[in-house]
N, C-alpha and C positions, 0 to 999 in steps of 0.2 A: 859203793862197791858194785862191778859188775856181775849181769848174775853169773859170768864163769868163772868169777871171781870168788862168788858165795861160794858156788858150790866147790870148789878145790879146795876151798875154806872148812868146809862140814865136812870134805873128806877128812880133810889132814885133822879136824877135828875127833871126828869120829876113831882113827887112827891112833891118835895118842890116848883119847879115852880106853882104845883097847889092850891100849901098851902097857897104861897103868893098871886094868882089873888083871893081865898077866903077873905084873912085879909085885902085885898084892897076893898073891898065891904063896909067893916064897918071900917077901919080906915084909916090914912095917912100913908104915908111913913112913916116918923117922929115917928110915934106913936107905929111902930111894931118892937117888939124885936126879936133876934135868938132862946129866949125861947118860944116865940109864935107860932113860925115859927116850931120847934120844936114839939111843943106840938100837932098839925094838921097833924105831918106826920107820920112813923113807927120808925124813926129812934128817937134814946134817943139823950140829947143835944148836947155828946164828939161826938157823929159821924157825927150826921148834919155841926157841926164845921171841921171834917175834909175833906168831901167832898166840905166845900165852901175851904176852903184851899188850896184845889187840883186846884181851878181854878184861883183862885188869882196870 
């Protein structure tokens, strides 16, 4: 991976980390989907899915 690569990478990382400690305020784990998770950050839902991808 290039490094501007990484780094748009640890953004959009950092990003959905953020998305989640938000939807953790008002719901469970349980209760939060990747379309929610999704819908909080820049990215549309095919690319949020593929950055969790990249780390699984």
């Amino acid at each position: 991976m290039s490094r501007g690569s990484q780094e748009l990478f640890n953004s959009r990382k950092e990003e959905i980390i953020s998305a989640c400690a938000e939807l953790y305020k008002i719901k469970s784990f349980k209760e939060i989907t990747i379309k929610e998770i999704a819908k909080f950050t820049s990215d549309k839902r095919r690319n949020f899915l593929g950055i969790v991808a990249k780390r699984i």
